[in-house]
C-alpha positions as CSV (number, residue, x, y, z in Angstrom):
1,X,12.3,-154.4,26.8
2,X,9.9,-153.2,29.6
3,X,6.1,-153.7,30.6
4,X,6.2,-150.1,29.8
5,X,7.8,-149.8,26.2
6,X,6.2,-153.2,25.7
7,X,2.7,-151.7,25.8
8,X,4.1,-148.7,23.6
9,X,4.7,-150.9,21.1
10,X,1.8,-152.8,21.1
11,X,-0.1,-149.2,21.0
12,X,2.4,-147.5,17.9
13,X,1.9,-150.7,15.9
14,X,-1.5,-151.9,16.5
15,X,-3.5,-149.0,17.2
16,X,-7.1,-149.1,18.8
17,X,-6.8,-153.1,18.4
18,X,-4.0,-153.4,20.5
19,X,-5.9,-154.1,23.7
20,X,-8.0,-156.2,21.9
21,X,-5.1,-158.3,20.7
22,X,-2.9,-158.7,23.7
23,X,-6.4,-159.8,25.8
24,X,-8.2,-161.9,23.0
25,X,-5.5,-163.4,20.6
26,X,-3.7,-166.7,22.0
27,X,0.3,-166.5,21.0
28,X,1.4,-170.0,19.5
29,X,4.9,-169.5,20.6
30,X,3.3,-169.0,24.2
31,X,0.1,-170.8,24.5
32,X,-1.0,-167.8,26.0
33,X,-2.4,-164.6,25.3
34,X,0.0,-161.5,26.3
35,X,-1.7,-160.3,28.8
36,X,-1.5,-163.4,30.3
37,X,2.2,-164.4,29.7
38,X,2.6,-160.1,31.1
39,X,0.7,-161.4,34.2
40,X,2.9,-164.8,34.5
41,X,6.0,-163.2,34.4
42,X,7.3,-164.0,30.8
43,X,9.4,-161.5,29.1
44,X,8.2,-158.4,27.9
45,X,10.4,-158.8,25.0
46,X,9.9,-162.2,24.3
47,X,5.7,-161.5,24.2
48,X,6.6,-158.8,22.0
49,X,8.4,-161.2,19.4
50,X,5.8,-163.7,19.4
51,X,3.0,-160.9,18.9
52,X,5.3,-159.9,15.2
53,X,5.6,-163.3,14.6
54,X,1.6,-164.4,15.0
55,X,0.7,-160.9,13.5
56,X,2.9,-160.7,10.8
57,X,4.8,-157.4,11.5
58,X,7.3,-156.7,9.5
59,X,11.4,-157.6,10.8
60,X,12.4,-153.8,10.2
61,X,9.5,-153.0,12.6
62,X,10.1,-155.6,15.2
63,X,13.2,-153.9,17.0
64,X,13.4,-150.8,19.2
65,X,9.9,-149.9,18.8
66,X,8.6,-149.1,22.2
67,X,11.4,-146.9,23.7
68,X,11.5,-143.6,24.3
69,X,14.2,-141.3,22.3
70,X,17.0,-140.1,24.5
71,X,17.0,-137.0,26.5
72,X,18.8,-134.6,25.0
73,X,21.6,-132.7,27.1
């Protein structure tokens, strides 16, 4: 996962509070809030895991949110 689709995720599943979240909410299985695990270098995907996990979002929700479809030929 990317900065990138990492952010689109955070915005298709959370909305308006997703900048509030990733800024505000400190991630147990980081210590750290995402923005500041982003800013440290710790995987997008990893940050996005711990986010579902603190937030409660649903498995079938958790994977291959965030990415764009495929361009079509």
């Amino acid at each position: 996962m990317r900065r990138s689709e990492f952010l689109r995720a955070v915005s298709d599943e959370f909305g308006s509070r997703g900048e509030t979240l990733t800024h505000d909410l400190i991630l147990g299985g980081i210590g750290m809030s995402a923005q500041e695990a982003l800013d440290a270098g710790v995987p997008p995907r990893d940050i996005w895991m711990a986010l579902c996990e603190e937030t409660d979002v649903p498995a079938q929700r958790r994977y291959g949110v965030g990415r764009l479809e495929p361009r079509r030929r």
